[in-house]
LOKOL-541094 format. One record per residue: residue number from 1; x, y, z of N, C-alpha, C in turn; chain. Coordinates in nm, 2 decimals, decimal comma. Layout:
% residues N
NODE   num    neast   nnorth      nup   caeast   canorth     caup    ceast   cnorth      cup   chaine
NODE   NUM        X        Y        Z        X         Y        Z        X        Y        Z        A
...
END
This chain:
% residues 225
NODE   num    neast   nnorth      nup   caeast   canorth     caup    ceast   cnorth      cup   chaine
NODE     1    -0,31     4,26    -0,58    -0,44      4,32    -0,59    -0,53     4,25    -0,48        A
NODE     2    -0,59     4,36    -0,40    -0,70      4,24    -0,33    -0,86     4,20    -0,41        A
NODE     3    -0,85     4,07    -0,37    -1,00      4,02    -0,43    -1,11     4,01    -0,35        A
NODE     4    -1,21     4,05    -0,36    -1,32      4,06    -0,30    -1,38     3,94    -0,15        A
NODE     5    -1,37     3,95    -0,09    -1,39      3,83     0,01    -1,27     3,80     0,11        A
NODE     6    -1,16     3,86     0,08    -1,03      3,86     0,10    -1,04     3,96     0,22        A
NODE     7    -0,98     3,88     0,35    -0,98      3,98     0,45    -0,84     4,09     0,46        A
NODE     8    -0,89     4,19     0,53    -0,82      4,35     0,48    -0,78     4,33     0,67        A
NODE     9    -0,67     4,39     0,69    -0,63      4,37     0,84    -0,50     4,46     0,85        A
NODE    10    -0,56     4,64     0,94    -0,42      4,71     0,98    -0,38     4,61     1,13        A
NODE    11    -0,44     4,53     1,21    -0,37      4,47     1,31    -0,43     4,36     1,38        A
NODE    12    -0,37     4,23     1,40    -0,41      4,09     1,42    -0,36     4,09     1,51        A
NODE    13    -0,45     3,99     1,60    -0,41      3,94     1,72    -0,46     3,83     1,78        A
NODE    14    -0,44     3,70     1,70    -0,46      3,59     1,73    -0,52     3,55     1,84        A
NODE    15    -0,56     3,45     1,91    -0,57      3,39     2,03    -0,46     3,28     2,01        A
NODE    16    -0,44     3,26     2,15    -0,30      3,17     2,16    -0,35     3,04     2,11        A
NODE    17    -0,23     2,97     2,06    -0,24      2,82     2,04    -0,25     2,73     2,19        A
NODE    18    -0,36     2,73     2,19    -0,36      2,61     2,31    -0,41     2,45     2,26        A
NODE    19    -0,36     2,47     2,13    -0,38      2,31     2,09    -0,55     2,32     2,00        A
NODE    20    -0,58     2,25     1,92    -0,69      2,22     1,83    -0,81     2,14     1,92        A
NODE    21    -0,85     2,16     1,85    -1,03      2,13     1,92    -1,06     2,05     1,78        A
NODE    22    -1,04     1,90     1,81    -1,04      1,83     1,69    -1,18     1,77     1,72        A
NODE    23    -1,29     1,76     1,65    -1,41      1,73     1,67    -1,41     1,56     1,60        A
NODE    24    -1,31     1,60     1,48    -1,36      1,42     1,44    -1,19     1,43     1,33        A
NODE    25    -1,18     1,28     1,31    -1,01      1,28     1,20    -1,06     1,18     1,13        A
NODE    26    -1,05     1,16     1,04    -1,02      1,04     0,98    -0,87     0,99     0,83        A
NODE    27    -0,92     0,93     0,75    -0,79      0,96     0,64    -0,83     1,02     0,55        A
NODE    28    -0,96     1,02     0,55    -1,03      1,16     0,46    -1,04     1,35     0,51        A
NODE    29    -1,10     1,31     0,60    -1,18      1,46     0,66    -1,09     1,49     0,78        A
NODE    30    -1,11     1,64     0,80    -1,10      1,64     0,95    -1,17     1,78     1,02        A
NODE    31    -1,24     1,72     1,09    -1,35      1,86     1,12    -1,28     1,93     1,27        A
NODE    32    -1,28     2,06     1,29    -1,22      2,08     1,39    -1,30     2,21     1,43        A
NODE    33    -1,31     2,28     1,56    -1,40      2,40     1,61    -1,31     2,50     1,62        A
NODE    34    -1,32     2,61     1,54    -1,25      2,69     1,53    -1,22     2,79     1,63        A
NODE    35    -1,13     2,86     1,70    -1,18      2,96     1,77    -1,23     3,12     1,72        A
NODE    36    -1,26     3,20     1,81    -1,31      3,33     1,74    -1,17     3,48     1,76        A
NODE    37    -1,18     3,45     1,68    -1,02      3,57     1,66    -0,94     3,52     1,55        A
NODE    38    -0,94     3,40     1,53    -0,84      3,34     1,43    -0,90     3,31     1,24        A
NODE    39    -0,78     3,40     1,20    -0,83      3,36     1,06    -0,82     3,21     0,99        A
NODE    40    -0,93     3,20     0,89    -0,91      3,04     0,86    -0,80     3,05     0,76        A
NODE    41    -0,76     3,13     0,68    -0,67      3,07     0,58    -0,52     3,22     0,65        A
NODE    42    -0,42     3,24     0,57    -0,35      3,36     0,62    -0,42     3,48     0,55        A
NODE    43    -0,33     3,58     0,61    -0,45      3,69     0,58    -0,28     3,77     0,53        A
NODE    44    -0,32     3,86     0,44    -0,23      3,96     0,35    -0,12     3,99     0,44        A
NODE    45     0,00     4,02     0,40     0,11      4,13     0,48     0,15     4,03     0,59        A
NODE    46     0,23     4,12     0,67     0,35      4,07     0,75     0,23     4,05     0,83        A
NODE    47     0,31     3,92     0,96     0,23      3,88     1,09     0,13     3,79     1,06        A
NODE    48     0,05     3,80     0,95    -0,08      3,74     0,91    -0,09     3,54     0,89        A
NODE    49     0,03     3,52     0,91     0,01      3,39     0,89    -0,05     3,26     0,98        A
NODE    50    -0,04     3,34     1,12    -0,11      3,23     1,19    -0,23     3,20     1,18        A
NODE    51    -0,32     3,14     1,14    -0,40      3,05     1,10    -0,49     2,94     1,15        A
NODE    52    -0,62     2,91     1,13    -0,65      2,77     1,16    -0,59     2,62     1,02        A
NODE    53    -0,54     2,70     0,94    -0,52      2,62     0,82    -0,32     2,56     0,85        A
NODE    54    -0,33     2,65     0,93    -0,13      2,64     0,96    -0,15     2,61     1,04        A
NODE    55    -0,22     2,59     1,17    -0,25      2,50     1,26    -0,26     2,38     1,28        A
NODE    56    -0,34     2,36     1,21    -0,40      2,19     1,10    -0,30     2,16     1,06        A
NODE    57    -0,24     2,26     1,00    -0,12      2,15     0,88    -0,02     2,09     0,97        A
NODE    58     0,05     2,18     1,07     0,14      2,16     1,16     0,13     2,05     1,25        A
NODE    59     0,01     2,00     1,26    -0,06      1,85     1,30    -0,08     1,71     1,21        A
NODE    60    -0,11     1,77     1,11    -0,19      1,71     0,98    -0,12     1,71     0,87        A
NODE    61    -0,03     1,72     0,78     0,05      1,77     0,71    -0,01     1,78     0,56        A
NODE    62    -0,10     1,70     0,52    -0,17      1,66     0,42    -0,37     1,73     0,43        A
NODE    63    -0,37     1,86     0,50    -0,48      1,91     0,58    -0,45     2,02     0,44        A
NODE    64    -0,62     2,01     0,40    -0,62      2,15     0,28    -0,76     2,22     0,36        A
NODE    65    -0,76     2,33     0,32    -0,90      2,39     0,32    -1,02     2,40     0,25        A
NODE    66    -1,11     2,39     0,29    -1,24      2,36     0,18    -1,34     2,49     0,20        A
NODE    67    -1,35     2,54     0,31    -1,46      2,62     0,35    -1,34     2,72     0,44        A
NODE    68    -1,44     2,82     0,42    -1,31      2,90     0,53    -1,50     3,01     0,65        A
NODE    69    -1,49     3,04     0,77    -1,53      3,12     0,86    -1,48     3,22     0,86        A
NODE    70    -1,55     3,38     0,90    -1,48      3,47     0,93    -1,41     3,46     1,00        A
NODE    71    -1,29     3,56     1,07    -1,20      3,56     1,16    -1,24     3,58     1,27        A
NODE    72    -1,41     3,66     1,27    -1,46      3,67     1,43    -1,58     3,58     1,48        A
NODE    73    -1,59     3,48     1,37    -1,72      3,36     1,38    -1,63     3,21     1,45        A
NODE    74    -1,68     3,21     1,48    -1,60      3,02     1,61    -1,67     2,98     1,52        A
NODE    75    -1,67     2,83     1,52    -1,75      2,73     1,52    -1,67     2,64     1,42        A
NODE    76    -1,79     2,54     1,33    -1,68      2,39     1,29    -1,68     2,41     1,13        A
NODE    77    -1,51     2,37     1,12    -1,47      2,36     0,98    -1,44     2,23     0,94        A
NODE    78    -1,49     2,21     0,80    -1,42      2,05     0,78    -1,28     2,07     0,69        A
NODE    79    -1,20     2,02     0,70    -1,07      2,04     0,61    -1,08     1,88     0,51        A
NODE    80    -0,98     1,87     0,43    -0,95      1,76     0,33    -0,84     1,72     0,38        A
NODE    81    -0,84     1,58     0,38    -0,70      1,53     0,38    -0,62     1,49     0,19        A
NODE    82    -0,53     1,59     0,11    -0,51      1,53     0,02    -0,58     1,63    -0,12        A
NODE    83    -0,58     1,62    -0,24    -0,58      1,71    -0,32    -0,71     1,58    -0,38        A
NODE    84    -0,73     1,45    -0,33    -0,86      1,41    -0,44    -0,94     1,43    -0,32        A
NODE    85    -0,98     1,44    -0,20    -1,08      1,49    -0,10    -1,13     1,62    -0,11        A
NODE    86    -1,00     1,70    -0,10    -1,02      1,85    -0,14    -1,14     1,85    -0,27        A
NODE    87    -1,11     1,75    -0,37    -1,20      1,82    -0,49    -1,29     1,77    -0,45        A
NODE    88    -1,37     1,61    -0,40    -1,51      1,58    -0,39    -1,54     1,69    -0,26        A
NODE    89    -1,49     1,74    -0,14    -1,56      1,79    -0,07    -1,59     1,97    -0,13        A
NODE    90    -1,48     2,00    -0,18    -1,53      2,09    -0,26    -1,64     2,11    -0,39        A
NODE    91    -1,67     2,01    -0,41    -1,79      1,96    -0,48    -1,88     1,98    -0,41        A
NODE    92    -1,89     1,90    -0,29    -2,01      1,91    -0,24    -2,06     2,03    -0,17        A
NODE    93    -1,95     2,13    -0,11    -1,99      2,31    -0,11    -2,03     2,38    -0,24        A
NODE    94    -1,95     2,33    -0,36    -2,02      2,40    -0,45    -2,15     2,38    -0,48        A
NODE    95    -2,20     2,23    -0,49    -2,34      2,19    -0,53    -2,43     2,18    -0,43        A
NODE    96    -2,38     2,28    -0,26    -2,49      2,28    -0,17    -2,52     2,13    -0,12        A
NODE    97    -2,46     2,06    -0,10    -2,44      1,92    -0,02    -2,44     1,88     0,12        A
NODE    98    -2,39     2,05     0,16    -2,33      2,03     0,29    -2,43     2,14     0,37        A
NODE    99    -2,49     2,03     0,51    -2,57      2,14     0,53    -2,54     2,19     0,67        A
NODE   100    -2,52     2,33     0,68    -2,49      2,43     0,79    -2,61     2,44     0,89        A
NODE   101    -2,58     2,48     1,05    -2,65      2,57     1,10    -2,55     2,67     1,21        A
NODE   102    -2,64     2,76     1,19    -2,54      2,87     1,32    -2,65     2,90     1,42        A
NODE   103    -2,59     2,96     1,53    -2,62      3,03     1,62    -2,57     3,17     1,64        A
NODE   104    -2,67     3,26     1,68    -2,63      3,39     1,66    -2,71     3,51     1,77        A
NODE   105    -2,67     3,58     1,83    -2,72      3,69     1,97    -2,73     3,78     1,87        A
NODE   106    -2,89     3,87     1,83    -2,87      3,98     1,75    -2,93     4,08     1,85        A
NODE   107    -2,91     4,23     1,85    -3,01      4,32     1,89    -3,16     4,30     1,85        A
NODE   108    -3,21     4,38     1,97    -3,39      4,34     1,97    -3,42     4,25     1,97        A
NODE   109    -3,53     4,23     1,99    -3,71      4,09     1,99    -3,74     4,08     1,83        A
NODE   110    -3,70     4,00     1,76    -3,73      3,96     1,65    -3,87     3,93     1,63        A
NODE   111    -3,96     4,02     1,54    -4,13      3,96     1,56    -4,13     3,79     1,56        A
NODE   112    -4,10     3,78     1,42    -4,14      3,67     1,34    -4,02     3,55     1,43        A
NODE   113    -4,11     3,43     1,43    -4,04      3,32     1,45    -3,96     3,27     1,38        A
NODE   114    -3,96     3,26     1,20    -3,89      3,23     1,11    -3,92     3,28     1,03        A
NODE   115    -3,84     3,26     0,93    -3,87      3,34     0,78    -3,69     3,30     0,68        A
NODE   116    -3,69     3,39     0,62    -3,60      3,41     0,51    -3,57     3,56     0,51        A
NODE   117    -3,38     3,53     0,50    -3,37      3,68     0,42    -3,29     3,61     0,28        A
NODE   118    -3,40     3,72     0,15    -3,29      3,70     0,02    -3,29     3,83    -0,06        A
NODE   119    -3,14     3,86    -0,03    -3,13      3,98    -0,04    -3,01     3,99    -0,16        A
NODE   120    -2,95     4,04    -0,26    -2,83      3,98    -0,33    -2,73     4,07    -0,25        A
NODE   121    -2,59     4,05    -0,25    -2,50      4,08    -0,18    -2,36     4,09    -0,29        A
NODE   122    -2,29     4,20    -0,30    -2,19      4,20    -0,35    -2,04     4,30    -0,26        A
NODE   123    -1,91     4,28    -0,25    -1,85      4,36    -0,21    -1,86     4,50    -0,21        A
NODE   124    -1,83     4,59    -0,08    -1,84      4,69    -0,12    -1,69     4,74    -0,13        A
NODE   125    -1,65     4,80    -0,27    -1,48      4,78    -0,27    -1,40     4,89    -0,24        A
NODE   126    -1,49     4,98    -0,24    -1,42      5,13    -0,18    -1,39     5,09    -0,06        A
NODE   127    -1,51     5,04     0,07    -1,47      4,94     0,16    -1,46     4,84     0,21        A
NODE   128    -1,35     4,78     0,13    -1,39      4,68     0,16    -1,33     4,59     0,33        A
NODE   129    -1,35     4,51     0,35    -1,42      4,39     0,29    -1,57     4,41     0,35        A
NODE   130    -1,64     4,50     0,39    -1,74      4,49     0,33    -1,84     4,48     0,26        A
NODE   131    -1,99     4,37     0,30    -2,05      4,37     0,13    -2,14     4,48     0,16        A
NODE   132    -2,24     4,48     0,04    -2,37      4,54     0,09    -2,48     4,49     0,00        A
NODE   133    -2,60     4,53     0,04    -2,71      4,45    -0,05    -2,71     4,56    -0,22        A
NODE   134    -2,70     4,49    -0,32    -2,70      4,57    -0,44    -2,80     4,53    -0,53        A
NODE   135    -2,93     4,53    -0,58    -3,03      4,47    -0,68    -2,96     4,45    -0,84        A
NODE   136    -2,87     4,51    -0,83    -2,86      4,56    -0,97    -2,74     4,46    -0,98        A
NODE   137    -2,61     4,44    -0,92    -2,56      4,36    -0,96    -2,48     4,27    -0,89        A
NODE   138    -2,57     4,27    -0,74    -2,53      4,17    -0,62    -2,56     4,02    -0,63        A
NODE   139    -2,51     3,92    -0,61    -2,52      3,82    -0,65    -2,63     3,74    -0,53        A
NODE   140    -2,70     3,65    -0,56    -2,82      3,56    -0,47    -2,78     3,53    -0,34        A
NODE   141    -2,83     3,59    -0,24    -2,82      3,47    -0,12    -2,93     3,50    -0,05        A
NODE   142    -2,95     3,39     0,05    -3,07      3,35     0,09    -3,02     3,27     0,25        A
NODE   143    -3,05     3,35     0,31    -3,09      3,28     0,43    -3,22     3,27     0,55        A
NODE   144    -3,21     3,14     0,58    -3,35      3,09     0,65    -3,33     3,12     0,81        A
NODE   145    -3,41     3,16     0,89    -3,35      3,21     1,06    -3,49     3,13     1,11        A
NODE   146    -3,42     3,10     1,21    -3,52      3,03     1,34    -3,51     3,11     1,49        A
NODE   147    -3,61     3,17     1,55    -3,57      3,23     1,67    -3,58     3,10     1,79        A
NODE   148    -3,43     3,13     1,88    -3,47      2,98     1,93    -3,51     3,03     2,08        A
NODE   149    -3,47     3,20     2,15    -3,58      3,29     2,29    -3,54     3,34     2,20        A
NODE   150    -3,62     3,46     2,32    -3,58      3,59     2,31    -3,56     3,64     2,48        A
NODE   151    -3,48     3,76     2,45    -3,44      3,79     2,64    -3,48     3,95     2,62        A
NODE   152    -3,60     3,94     2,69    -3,66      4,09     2,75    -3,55     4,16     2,79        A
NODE   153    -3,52     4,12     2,90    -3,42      4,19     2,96    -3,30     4,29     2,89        A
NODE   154    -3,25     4,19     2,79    -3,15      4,26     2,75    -3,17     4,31     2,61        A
NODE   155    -3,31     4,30     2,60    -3,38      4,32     2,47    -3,28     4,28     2,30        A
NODE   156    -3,24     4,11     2,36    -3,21      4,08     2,23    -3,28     3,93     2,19        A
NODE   157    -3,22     3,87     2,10    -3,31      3,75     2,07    -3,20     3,63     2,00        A
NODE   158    -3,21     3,51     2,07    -3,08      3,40     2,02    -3,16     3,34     1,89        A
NODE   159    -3,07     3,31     1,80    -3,15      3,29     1,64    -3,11     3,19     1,59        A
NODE   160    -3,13     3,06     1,55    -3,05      2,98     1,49    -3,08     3,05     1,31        A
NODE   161    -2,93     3,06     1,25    -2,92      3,05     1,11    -2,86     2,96     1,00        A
NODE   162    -2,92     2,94     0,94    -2,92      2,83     0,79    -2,88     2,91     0,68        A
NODE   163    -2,73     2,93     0,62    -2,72      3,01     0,53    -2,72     2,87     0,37        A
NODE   164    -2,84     2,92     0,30    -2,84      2,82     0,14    -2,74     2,85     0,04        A
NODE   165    -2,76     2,97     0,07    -2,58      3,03     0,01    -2,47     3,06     0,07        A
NODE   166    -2,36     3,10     0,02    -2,22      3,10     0,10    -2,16     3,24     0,04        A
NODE   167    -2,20     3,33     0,03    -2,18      3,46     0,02    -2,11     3,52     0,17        A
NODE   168    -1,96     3,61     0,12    -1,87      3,65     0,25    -2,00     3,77     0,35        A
NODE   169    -2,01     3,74     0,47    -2,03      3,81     0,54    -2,23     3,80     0,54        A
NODE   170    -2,24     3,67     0,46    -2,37      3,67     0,44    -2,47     3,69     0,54        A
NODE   171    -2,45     3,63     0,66    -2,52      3,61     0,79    -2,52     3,79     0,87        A
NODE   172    -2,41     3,78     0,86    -2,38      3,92     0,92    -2,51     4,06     0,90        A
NODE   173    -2,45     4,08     0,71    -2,54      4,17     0,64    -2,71     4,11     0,64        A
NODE   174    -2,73     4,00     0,62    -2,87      3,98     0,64    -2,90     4,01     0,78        A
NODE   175    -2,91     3,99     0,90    -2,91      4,04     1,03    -2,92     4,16     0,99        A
NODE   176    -2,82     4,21     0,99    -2,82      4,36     1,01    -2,94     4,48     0,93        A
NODE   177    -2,97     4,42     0,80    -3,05      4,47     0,69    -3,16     4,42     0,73        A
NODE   178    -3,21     4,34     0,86    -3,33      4,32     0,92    -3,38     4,40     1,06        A
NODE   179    -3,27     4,49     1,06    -3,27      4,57     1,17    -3,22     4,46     1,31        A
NODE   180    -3,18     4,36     1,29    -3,16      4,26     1,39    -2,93     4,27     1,40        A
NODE   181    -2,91     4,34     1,41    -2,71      4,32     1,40    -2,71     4,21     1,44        A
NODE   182    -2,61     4,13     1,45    -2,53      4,08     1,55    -2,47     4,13     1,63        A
NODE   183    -2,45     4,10     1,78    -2,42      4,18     1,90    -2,25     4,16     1,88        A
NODE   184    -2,20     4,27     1,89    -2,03      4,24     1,90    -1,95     4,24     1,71        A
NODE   185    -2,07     4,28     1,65    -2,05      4,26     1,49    -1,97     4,40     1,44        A
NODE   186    -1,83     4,42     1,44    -1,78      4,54     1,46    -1,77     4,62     1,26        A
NODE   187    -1,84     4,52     1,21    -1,87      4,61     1,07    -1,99     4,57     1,05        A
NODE   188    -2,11     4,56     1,10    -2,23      4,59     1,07    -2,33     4,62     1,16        A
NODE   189    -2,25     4,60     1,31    -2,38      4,62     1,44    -2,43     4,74     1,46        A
NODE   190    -2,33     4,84     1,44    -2,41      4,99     1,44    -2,37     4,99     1,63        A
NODE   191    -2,48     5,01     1,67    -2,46      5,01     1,84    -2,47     4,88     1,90        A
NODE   192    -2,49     4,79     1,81    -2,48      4,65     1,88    -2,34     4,60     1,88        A
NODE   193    -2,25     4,70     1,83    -2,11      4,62     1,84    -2,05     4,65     1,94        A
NODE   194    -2,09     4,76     2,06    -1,98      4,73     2,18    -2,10     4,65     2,28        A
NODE   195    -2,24     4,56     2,27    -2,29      4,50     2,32    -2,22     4,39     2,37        A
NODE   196    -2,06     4,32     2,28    -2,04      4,22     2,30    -1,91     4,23     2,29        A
NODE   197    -1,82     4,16     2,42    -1,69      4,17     2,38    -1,61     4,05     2,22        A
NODE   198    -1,70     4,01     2,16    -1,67      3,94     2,09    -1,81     3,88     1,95        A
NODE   199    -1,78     3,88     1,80    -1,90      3,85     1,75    -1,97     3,72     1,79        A
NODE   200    -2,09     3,73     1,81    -2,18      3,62     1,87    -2,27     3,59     1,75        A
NODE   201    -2,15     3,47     1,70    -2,20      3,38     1,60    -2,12     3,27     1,60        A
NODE   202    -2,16     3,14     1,61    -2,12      3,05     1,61    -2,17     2,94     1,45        A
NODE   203    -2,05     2,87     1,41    -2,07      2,76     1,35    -2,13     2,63     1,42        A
NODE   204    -2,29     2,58     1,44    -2,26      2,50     1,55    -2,29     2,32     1,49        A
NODE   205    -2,36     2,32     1,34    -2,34      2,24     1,33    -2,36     2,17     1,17        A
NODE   206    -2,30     2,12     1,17    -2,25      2,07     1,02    -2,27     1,92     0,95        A
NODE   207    -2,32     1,92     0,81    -2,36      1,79     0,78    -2,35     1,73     0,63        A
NODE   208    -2,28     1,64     0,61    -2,27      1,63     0,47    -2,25     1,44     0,48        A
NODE   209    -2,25     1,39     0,34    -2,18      1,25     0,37    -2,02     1,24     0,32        A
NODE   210    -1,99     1,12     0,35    -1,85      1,13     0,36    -1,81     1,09     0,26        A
NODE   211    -1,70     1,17     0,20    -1,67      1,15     0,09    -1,60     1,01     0,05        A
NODE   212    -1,62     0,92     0,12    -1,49      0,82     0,06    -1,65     0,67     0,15        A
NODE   213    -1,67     0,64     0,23    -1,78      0,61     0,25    -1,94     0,62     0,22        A
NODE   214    -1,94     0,75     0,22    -2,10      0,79     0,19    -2,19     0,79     0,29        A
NODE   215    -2,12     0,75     0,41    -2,18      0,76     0,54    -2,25     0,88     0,57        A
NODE   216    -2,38     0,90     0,60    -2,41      1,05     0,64    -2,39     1,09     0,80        A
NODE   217    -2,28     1,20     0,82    -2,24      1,24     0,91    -2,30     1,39     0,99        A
NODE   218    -2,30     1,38     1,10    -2,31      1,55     1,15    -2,28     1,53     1,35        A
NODE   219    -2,22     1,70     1,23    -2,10      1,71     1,39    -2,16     1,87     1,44        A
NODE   220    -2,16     1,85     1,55    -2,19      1,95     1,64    -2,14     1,98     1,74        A
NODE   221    -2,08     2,12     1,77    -2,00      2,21     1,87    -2,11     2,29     1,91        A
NODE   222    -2,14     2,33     2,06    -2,21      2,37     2,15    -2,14     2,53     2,14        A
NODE   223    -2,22     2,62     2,11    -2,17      2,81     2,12    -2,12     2,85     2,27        A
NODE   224    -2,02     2,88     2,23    -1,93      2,94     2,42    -2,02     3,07     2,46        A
NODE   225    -2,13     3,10     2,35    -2,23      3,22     2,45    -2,35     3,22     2,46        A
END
């Protein structure tokens, strides 16, 4: 049966292994910059297994997953080394510990300089893996947007985003239900999805303390657009 959040795929096609983009290691953590095409965990059916999580392990052998990225969002993931890491850093995503920002190219000049979208979001299962916004029995999320330009020219606007919740596809559908898509967002851009040969959203930077020190860390990857 598929479960909600779970990516749905008639055909994959990885980006080649040219080796990991290890941003940081230690014997706890390991944060690495994902590319954009690659799924983070395997994905259903035959073919589906190449991965940034089988990647890692094949380096790392004791590499779990804690957070996973769409398959068409780049940017930084932190993994666990070990099954007692996995649970404190999974702790600290459940209890909001760990603080995110993205970057993201949407259609149009966004008025407002910042704001909030909170909108509830639940799968939509007939198609899925799409969500959509539902009042009735969509669950909370809330995201905060910073415009960091805007470009006349191509009449769109670069946006840093802060998701407070971790709802699948959250960034995406908020964008999009603001009339703002993401450029290259091939299930929610509408006409902003052949703007871009690829979705223009990046993970760029990430922050939490360390689970075995307490040291407060943050790691940042620069957006390839």
């Amino acid at each position: 049966m598929q479960h909600p959040g779970e990516t749905v795929l008639t055909a994959y096609f990885p980006p080649p292994d040219l080796g990991l983009s290890v941003i940081h290691v230690d014997d706890a953590i390991i944060v690495v910059d994902k590319p954009a095409g690659l799924l983070s965990v395997p994905g259903r059916g035959a073919g589906m297994d190449d991965c940034l999580a089988s990647r890692v392990q094949a380096r790392f052998a004791d590499a779990l997953i804690v957070h996973r990225l769409d398959m068409s969002t780049s940017g930084l993931l932190v993994l666990a080394r070990g099954a007692e890491m996995h649970s404190l850093l999974s702790r600290f995503f459940r209890e909001r510990q760990i603080d995110k920002r993205y970057v993201a190219v949407v259609a149009g000049q966004m008025k407002e300089d910042s704001g909030e979208v909170n909108l509830p979001l639940i799968c939509d299962w007939p198609n899925r893996p799409r969500q959509i916004v539902d009042f009735t029995i969509g669950k909370p999320s809330l995201t905060r947007f910073r415009v960091v330009d805007r470009n006349a020219g191509r009449d769109t606007t670069r946006v840093e985003l802060e998701p407070v919740t971790g709802r699948s596809h959250q960034l995406r559908v908020h964008m999009a239900s603001l009339g703002h898509p993401i450029l290259g967002d091939d299930l929610y851009g509408g006409h902003a999805t052949a703007l871009a040969d690829r979705l223009l959203l990046h993970a760029m930077d990430l922050g939490f303390h360390h689970p075995v020190s307490g040291e407060a860390m943050q790691f940042h990857a620069a957006p390839p657009f």
